[in-house]
C-alpha positions, 0 to 999 in steps of 0.5 A, a space after each residue: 350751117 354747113 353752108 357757111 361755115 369752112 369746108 376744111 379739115 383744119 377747122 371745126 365743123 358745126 357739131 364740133 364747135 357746139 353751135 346749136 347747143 350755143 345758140 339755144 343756150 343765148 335764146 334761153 336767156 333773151 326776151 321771148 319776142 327775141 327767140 320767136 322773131 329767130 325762129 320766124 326767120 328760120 321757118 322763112 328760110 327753111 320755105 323760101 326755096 319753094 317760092 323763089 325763083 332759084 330751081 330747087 325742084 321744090 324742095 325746102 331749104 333743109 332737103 337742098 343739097 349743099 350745092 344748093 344751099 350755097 347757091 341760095 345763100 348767095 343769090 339771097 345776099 343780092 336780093 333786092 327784097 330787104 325782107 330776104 336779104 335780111 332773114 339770110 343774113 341775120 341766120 348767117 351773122 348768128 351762126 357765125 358768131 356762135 361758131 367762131 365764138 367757140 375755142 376749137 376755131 380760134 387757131 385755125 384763123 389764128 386767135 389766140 385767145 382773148 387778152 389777158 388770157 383770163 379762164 372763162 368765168 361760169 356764171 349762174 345763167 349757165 349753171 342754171 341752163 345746164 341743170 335745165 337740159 339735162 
């Protein structure tokens, strides 16, 4: 996620925002072909650098240095197969959403909150993954 998201120390980074535990939190609830087409796409972005023709020196995508990592995101993103250009972006456009979905991110792009400034209402789905993973 590193790859994505801002490189600063005003803004959160993906630990911080809690973007895995948010992300397996949504993929819980969805149909079961939902979460095995993600998790495909992330085993295709995690080997596409050994059959790419960006030099990585045969690494997988979670051994790639940032620098590297970065490269790949934007070469990918003006790839001309739909298939590649589709796996890293649908990854992207997730993370994304987890990460600035979270509280700790909104004033660092200035949001403040959402209208109405209502409390977040717990619901059942939640009470019940929480009592699931622990």
């Amino acid at each position: 996620m590193e790859a994505i998201l801002p490189d600063t120390d005003s803004m959160p980074n993906a630990q911080q925002a809690s973007v895995a535990r948010r992300l397996d939190e949504e993929l819980y609830f969805v149909d079961e072909s939902i979460s095995a087409d993600f998790c495909d796409a992330l085993m295709f972005v995690e080997w596409y650098p050994l059959f790419s023709d960006i030099p990585t020196s045969w690494k997988k995508f979670s051994n790639l240095s940032l620098a590297e990592r970065k490269l790949i995101i934007q070469e990918t993103c003006q790839n001309k197969s739909g298939i590649v250009r589709s796996a890293f972006s649908n990854i992207r456009m997730i993370g994304y959403l987890m990460y600035y979905g979270n509280p700790t991110t909104w004033s660092g792009i200035g949001y403040d909150g959402p209208f109405g400034g209502f409390p977040e209402k717990d619901s059942e789905q939640r009470a019940h993954y929480r009592e699931v993973i622990q």
